[in-house]
KOLKE-848350 format. One line per 5 residues: their letters; for each residue x, y, z of N, C-alpha, C, O. Coordinates in steps of 0.001 Angstrom, whole numbers, plus 524288, in hexadecimal, padded with zeros to 5 digits. Example, Ala and Ser with C-alpha at 12.3 -4.5 7.8 and 13.67 -1.06 7.14 Angstrom:
residues 2
as	83386:7E9C6:81E78:8300C:7EE6C:81E78:83390:7F31C:81E78:8379C:7F309:82111  83232:7F736:81BA8:83566:7FBDC:81BE4:83264:8001E:81EBE:83461:80472:81F67 $
end
This chain:
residues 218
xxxxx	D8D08:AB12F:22F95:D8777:AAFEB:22FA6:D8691:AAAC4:22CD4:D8995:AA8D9:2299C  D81EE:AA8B4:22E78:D8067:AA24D:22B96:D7ED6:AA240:225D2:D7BC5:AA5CC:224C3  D7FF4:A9F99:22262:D7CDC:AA11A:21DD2:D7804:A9E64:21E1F:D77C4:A9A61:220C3  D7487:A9FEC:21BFA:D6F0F:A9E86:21CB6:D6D2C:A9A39:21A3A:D69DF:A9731:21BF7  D70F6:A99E0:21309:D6EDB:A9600:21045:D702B:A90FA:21366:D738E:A8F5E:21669 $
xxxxx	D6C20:A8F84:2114D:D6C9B:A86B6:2123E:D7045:A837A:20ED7:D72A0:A7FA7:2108F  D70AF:A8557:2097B:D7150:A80F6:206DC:D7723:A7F46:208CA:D76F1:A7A7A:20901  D7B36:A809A:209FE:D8154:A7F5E:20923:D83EF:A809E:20D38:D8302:A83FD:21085  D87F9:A7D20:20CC9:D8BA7:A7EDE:21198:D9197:A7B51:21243:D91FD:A7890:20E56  D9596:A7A9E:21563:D9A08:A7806:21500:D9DA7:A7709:218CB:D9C6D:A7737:21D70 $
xxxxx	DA2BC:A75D4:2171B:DA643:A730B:21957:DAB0B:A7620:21C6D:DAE3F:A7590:218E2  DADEA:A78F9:22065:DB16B:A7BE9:22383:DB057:A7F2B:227A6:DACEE:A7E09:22AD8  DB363:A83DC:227F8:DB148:A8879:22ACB:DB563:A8BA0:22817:DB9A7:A8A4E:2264E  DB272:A912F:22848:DB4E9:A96E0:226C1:DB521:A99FE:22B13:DB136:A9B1F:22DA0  DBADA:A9BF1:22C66:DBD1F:A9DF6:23059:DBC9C:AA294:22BAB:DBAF6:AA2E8:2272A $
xxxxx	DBF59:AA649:2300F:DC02A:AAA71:22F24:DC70A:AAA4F:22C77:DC9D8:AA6C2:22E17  DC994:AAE9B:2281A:DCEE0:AAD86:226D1:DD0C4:AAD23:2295A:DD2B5:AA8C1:229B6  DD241:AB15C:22DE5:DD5A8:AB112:230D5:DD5EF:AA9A9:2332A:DD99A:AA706:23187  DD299:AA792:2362F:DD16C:AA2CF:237F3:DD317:AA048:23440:DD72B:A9DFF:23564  DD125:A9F5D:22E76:DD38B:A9BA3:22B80:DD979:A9B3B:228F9:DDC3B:A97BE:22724 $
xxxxx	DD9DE:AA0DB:229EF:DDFD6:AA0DD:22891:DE403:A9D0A:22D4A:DE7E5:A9A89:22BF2  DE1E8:A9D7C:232F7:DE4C0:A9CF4:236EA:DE324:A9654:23A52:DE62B:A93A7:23CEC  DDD09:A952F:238F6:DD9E5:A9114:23A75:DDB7B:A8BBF:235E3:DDCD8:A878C:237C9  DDB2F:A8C51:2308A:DD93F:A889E:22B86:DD9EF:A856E:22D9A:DD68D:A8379:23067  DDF88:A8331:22D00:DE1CC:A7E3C:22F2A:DDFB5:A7CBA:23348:DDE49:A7831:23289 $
xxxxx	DDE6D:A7E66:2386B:DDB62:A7B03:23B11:DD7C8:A792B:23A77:DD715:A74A0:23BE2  DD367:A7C8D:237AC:DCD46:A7CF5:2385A:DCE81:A7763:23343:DCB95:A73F4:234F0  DD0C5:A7580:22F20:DD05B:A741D:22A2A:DD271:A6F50:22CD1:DCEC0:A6C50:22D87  DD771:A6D17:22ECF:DD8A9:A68FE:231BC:DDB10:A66B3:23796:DDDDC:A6310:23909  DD8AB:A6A65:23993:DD833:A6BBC:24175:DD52B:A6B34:244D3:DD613:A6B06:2498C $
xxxxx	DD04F:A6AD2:2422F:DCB5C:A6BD3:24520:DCB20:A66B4:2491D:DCA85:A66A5:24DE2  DCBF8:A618D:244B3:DC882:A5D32:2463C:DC96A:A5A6B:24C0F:DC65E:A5711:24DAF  DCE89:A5C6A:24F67:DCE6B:A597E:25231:DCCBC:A5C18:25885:DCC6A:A59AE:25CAA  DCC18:A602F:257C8:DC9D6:A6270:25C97:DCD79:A6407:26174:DCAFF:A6579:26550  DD0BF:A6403:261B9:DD51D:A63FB:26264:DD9F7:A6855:2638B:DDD1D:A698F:266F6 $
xxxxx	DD8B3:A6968:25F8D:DDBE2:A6FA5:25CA0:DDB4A:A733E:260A6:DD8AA:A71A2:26457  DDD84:A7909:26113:DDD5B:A7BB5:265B8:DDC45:A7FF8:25FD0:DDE0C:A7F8D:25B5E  DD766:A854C:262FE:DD528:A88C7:25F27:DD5C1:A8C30:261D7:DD2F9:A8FF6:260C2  DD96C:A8CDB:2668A:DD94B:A9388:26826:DD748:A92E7:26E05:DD95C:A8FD0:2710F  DD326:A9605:26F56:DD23A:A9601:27526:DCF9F:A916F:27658:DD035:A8EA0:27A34 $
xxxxx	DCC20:A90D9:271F8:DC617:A8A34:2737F:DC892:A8734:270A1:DCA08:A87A2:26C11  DC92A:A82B0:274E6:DCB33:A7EDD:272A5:DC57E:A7941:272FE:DC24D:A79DF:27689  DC4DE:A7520:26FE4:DC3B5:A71FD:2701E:DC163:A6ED4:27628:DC4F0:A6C5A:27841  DBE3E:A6EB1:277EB:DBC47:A6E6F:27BF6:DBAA3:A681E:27B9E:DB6A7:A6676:2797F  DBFEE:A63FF:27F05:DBE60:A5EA8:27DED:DB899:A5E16:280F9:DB5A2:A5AF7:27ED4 $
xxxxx	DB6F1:A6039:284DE:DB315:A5E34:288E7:DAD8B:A606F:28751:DA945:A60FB:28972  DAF92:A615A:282F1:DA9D1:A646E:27F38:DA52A:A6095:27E47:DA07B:A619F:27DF9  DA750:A5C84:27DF4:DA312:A57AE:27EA8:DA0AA:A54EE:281F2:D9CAB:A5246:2824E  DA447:A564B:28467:DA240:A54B2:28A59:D9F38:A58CD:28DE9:D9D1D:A576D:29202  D9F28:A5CC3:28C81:D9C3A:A635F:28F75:D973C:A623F:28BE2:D92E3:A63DA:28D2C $
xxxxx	D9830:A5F2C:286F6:D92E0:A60A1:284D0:D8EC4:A5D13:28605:D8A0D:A5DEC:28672  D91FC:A57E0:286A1:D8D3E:A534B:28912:D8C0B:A555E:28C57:D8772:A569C:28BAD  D8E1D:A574D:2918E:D8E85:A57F8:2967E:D8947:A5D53:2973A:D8855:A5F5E:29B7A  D867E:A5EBF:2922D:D849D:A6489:293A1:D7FF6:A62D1:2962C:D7E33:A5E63:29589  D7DA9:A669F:29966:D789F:A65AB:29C0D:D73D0:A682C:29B00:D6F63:A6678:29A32 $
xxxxx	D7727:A7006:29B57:D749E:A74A5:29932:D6F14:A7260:2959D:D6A70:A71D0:296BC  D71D6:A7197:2917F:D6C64:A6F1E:28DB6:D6D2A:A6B2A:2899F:D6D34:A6B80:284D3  D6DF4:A6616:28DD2:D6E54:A61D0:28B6E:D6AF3:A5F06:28AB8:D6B59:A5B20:287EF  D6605:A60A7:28D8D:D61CF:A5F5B:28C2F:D5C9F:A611C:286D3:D5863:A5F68:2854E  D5FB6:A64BB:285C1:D5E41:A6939:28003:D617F:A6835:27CF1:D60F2:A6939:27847 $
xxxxx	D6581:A6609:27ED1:D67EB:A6389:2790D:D67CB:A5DF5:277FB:D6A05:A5BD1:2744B  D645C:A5B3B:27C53:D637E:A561D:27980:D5D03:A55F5:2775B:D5B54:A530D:273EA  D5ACA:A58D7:27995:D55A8:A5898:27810:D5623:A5B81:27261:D52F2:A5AFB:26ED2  D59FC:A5E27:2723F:D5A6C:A6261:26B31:D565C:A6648:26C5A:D557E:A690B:26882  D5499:A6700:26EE8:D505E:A6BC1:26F43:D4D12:A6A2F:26C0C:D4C68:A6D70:26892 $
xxxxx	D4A3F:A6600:26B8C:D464E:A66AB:2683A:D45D2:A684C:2629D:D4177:A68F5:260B1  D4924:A68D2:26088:D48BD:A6BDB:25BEA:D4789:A6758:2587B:D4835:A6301:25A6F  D4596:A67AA:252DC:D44C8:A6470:24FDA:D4A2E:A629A:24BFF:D4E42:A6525:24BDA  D4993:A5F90:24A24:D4C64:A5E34:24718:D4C9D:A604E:23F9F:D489C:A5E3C:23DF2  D4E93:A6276:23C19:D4C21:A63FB:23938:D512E:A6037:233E0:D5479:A5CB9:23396 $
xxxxx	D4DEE:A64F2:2303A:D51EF:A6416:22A80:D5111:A6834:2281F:D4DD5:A683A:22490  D5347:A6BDE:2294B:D526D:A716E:22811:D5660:A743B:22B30:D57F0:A7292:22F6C  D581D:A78E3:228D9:D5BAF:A7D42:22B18:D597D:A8017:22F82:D5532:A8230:2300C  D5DA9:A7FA7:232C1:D5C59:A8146:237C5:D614C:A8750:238F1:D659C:A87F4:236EB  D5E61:A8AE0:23CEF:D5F1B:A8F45:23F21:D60B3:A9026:24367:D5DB9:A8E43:246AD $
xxxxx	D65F4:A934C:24611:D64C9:A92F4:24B92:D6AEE:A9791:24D65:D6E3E:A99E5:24ACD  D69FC:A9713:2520B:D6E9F:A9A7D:254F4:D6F28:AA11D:25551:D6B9A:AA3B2:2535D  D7284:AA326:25735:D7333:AA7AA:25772:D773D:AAB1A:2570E:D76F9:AAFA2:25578  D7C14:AA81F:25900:D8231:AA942:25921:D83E6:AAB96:253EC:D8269:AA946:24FFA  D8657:AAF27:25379:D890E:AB0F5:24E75:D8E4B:AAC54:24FA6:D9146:AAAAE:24C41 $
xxxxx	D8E57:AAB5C:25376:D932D:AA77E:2515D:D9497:AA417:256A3:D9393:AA556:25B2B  D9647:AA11A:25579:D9707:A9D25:25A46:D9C80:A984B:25860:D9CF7:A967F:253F1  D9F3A:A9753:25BE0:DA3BB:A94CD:259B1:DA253:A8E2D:25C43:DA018:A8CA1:2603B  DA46A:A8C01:25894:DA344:A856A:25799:DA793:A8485:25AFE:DAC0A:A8623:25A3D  DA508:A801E:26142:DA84F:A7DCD:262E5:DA913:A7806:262C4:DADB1:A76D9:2636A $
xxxxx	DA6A9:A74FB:26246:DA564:A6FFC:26005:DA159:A6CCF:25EF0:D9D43:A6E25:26119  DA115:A6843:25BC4:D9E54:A6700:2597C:D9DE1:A5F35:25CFA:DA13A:A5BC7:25D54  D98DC:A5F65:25E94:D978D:A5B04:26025:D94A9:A557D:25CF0:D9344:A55E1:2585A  D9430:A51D1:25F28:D8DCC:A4F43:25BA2:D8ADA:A4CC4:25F03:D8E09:A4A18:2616E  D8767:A4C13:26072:D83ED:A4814:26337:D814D:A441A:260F3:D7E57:A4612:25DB6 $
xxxxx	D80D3:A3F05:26100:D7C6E:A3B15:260CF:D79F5:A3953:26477:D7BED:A366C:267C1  D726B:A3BAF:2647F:D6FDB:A39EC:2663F:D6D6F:A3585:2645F:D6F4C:A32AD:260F9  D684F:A34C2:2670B:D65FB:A3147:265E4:D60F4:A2F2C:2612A:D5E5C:A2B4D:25FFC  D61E6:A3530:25F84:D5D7B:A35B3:25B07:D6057:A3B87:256D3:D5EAE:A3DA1:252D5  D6526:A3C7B:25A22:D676A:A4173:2564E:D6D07:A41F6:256A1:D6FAF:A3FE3:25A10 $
xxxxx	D6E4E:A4408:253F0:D75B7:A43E6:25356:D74F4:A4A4C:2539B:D70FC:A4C3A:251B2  D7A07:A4E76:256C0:D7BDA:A519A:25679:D7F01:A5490:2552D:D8341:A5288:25625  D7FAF:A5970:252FD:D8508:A5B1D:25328:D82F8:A5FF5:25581:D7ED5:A624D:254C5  D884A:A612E:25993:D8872:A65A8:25D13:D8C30:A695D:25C0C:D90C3:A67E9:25BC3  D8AC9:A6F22:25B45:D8FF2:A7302:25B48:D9016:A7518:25F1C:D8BC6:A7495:2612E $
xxxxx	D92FC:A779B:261CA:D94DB:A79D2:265C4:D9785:A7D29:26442:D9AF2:A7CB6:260EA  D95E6:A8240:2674C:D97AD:A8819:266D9:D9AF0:A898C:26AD7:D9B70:A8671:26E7B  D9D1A:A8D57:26AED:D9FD2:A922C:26E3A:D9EF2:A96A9:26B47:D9E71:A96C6:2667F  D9EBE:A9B0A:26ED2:D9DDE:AA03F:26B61:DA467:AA1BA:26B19:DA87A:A9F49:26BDB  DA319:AA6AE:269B3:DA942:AA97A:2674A:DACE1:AABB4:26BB0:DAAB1:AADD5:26F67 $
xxxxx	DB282:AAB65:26B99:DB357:AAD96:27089:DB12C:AB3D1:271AD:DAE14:AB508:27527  DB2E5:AB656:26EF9:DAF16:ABC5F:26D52:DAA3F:ABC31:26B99:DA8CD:AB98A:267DC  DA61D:AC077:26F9D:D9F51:ABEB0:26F00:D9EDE:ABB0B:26E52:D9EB6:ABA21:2699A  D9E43:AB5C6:27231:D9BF6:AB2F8:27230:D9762:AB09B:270D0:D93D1:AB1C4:273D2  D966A:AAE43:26E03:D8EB7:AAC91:26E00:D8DEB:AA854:270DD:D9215:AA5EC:270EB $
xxxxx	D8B6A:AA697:272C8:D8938:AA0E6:2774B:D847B:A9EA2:273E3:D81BE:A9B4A:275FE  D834B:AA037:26EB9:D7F51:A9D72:26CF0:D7FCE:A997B:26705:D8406:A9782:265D3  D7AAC:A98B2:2638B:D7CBE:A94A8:261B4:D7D77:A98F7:25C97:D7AF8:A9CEF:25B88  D8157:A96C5:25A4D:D827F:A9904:255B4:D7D3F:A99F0:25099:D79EB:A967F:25028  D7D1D:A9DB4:24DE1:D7A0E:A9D49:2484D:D7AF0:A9983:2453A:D7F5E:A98E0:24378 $
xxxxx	D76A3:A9609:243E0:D78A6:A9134:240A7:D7124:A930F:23C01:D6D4E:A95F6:23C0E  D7485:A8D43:237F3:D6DFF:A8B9E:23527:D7150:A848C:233D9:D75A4:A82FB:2353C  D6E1E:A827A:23185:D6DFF:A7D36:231A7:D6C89:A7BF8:22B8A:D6A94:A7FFC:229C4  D6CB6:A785B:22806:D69AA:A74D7:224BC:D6B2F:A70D8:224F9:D6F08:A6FD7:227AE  D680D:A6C67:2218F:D689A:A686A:21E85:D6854:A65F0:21B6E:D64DB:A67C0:218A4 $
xxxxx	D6A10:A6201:2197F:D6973:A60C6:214CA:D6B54:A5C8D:21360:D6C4F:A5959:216D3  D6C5C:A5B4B:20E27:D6DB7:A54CE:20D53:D732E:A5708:207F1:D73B5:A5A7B:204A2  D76F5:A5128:20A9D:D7CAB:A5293:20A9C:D7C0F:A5205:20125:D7902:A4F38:1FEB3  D7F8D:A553C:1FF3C:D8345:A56BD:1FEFC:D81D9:A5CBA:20245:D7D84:A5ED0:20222  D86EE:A5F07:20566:D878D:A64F0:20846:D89B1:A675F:205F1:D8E14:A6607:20481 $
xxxxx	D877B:A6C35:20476:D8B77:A6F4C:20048:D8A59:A740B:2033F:D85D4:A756A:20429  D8FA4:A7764:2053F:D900C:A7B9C:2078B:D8EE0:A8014:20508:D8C2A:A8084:20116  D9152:A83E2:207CA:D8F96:A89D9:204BC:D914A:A8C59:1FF4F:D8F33:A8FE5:1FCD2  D952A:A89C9:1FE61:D965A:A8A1E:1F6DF:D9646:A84C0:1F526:D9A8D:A837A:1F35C  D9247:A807F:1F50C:D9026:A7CCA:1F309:D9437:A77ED:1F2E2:D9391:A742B:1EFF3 $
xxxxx	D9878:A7870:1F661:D9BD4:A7566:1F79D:D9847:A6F60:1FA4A:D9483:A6F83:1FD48  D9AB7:A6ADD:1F83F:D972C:A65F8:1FD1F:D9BC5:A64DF:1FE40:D9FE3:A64A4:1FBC7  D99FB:A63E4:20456:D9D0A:A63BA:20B33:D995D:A5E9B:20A43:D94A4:A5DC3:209F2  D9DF9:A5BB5:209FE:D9CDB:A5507:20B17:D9C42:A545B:21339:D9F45:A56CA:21614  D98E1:A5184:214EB:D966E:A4EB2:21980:D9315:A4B13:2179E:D9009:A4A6A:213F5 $
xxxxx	D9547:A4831:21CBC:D9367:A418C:21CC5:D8CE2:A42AF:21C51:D8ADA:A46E2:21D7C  D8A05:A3DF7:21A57:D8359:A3F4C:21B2F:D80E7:A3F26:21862:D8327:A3D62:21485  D7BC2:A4049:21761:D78A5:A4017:21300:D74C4:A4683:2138F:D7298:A48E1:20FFB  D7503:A47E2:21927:D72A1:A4D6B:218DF:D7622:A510E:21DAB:D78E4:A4F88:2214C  D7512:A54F0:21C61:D78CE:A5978:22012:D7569:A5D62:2230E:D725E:A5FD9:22043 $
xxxxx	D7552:A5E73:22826:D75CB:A637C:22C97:D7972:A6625:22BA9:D7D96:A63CA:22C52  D7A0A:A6C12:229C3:D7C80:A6FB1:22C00:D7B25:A7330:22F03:D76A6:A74D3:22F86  D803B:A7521:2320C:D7F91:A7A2A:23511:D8519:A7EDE:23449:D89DF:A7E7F:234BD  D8099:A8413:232A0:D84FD:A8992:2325A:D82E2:A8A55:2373D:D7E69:A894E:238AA  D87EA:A8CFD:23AC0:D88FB:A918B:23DC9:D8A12:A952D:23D0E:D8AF4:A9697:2388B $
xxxxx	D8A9A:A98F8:241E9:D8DD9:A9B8A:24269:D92CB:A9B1A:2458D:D9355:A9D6B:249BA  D950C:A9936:24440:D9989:A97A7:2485E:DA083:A965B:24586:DA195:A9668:240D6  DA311:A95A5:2488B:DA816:A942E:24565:DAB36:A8F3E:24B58:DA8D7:A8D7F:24F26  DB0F3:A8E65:249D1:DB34C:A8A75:24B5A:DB716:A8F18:24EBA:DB9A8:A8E77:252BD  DB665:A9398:24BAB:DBB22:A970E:24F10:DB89D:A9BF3:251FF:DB47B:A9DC0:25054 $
xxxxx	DBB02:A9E11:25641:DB7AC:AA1C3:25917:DBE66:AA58A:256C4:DC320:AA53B:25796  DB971:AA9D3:2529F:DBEF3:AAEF6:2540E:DBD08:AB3CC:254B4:DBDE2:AB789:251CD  DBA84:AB3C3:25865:DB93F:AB8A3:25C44:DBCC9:AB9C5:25DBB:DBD5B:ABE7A:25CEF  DC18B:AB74A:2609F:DC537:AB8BF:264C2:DC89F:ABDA4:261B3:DCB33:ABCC9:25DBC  DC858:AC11C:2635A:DCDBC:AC5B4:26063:DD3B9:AC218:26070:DD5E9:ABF70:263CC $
xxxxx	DD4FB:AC390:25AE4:DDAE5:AC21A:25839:DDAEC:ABB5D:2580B:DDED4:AB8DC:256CA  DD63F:AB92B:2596B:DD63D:AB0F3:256FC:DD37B:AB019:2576F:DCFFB:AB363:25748  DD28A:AAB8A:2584C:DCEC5:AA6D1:25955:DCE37:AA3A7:25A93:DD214:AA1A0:25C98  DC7C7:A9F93:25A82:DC8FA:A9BE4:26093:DC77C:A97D1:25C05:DC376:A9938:259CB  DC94C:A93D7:25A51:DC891:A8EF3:257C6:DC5C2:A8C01:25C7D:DC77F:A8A63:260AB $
xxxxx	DC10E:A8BE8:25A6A:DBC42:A8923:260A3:DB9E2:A8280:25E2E:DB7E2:A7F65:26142  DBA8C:A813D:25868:DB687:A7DBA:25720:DBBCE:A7A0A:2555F:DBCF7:A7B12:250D2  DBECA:A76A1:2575F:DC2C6:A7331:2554A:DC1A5:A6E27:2543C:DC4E8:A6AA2:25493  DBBB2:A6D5A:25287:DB81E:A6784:251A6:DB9A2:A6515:24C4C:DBC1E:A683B:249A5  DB8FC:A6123:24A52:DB872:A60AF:244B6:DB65A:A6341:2410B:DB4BF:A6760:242EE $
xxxxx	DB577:A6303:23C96:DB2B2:A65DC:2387E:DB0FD:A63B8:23546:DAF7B:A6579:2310E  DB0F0:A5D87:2377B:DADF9:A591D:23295:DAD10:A55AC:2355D:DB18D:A5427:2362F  DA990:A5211:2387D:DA7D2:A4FE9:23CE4:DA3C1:A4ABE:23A10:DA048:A4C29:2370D  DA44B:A45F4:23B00:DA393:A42C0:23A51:DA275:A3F29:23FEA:DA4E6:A3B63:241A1  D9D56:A422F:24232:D9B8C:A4087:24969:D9AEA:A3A81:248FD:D9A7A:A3889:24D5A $
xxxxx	D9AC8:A37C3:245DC:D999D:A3112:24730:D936A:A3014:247F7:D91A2:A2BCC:2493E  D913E:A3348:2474C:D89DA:A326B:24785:D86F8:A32D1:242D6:D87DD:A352C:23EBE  D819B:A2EB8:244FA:D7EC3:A2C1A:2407B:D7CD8:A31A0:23B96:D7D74:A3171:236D2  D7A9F:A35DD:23E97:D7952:A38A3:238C7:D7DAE:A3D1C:2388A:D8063:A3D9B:23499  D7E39:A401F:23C97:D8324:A4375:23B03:D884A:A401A:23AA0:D8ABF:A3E1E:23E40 $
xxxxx	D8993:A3FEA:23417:D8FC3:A3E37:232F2:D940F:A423B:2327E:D98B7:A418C:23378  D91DE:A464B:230F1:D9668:A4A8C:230B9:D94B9:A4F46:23347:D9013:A4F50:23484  D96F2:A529D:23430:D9763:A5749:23654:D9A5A:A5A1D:2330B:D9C0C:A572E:22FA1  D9C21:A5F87:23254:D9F20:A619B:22EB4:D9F74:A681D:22E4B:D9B95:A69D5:22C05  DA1BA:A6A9D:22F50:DA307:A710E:22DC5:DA306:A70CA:227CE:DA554:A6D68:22547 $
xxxxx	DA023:A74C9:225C6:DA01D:A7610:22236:DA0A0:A7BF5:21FF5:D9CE6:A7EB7:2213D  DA491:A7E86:21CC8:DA618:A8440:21B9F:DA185:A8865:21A35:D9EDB:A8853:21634  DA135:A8BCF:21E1F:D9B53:A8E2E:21D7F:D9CFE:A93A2:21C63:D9A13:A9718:21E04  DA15D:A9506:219C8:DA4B2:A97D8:21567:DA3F9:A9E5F:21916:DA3DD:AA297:216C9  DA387:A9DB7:21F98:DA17C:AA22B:21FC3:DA504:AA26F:22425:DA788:A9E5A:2247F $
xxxxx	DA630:AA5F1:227CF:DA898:AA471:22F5C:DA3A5:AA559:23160:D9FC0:AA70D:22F21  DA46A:AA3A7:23710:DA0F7:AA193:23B72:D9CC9:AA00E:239C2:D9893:AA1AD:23B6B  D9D6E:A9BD9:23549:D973A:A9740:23373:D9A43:A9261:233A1:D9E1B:A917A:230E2  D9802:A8EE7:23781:D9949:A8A44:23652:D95FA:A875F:2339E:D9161:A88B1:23418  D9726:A8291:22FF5:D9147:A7F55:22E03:D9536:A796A:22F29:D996C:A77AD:22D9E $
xxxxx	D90ED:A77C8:232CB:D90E0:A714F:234E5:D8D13:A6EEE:231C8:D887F:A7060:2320F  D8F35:A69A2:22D53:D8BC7:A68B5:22A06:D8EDA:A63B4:22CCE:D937D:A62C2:22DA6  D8897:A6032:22E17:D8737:A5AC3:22F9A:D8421:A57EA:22BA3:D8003:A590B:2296D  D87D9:A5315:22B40:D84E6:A4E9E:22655:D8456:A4B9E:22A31:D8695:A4B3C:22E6D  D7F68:A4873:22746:D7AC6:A46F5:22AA9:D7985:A4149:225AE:D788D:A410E:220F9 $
xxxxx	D7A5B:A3CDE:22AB6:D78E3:A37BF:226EA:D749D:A3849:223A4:D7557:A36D2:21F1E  D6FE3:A3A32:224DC:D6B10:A393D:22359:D674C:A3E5D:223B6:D68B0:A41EB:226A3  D628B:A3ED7:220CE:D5FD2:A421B:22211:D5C4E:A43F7:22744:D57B0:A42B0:227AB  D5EC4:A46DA:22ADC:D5BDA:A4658:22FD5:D5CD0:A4B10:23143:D60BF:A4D8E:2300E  D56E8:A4D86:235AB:D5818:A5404:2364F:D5B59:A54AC:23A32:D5D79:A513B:23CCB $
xxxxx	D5BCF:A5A08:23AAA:D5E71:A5A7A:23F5F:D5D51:A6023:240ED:D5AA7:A6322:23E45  D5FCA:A616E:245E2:D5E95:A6644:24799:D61C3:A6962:24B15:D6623:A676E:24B7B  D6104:A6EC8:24E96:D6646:A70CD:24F9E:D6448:A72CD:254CF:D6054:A758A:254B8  D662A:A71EE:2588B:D65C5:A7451:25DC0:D6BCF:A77A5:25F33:D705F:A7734:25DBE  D68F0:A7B00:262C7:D6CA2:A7F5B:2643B:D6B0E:A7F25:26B04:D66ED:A7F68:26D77 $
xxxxx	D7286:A7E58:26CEC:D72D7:A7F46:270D6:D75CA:A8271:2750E:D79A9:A847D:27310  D7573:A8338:278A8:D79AD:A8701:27AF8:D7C53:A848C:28082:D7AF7:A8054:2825E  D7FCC:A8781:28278:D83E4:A85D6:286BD:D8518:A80E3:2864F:D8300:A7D2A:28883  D89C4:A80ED:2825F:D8ADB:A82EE:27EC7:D87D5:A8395:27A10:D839E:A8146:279DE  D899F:A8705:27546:D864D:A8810:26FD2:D8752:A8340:26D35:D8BB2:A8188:26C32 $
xxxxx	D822E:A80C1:26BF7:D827E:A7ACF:267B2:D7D06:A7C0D:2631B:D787C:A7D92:2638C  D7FA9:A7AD1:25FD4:D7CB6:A7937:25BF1:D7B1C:A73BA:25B3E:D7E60:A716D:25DEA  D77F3:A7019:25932:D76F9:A6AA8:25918:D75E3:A698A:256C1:D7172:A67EA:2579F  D77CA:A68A6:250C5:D7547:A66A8:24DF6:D72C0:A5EFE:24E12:D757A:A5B09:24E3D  D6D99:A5F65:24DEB:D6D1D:A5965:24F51:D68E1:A57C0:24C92:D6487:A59AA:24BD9 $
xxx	D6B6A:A52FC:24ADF:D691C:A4EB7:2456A:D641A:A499F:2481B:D6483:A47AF:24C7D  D60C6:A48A6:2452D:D5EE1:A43FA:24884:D61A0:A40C4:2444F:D63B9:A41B5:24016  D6036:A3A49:248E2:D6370:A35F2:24419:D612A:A33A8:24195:D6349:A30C2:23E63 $
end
């Protein structure tokens, strides 16, 4: 489950033992090149290209649905759990993006967007035992899920589904970093984004496929 408080949060992911006994070494220096083979789902190069290419509702995801822009903690989703398949960015013309992308579990599936909450705030970041998780910036977006990097529904293993980086440095004007941070719990991820400057932002939720969006104006 999500924890509710605002103030803190951090830097990894918490597998389950079994997983960390058998995963560490990859997840700690494996991840970054995308590359790696995790079992049945592998890394999907044309993932970028299916996603420009969408039609379904590409028109709801450039308009953002309307939603406002805020500076305040935000609410949303439904999934007890949903597995992280990669992580995008967009620059528009008045907003910078970051996109997650889901798959559900191979066992009970969910097709929707995961349970998340959001804050922000201004950088030093100090996680859930008052640790500071250095990112580039002067203020920070985070986001908890519910979700993880590994699907282990499957009886007797698991499907290593999320083989992206875990410290992301996209090359755009206000998002400089991107970053996993240890949310000391399994199936919570927290994506903490440093952010050049003080500016709101906000979160759209989409489907076919499940995306989250977090998106900054500049």
């Amino acid at each position: 489950m999500l924890k509710t408080e605002r103030a803190k949060r951090t830097t990894i992911f918490c597998l389950s033992a079994l997983l960390l006994a058998s995963t560490s070494a990859f997840f700690l220096h494996g991840c970054g090149n995308g590359q790696q083979e995790g079992g049945a789902w592998l890394k999907d190069e044309s993932l970028a290209e299916d996603f420009a290419g969408e039609k379904e509702d590409s028109g709801e995801y450039q308009a953002g649905e309307g939603k406002p822009y805020v500076y305040s903690p935000l609410f949303g989703g439904s999934e007890e759990i949903m597995i992280l398949r990669d992580i995008k960015f967009e620059n528009l013309a008045d907003s910078e993006r970051v996109v997650l992308e889901f798959v559900g579990q191979k066992i009970n599936p969910g097709t929707g967007i995961p349970r998340y909450h959001t804050g922000y705030g201004i950088l030093p970041y100090l996680d859930l035992e008052g640790n500071m998780v250095p990112v580039e910036g002067t203020h920070w977006v985070d986001l908890a899920c519910n979700s993880s990097f590994v699907d282990i529904s499957p009886p007797g293993g698991y499907i290593l589904v999320y083989t992206g980086q875990q410290d992301i440095h996209p090359g755009l004007d206000v998002i400089k970093q991107v970053r996993f941070v240890n949310p000391y719990e399994d199936n919570t991820l927290i994506l903490l984004i440093g952010l050049a400057k003080r500016t709101p932002y906000r979160v759209l939720e989409l489907l076919s496929p499940p995306r989250l969006i977090i998106e900054v104006q500049k």
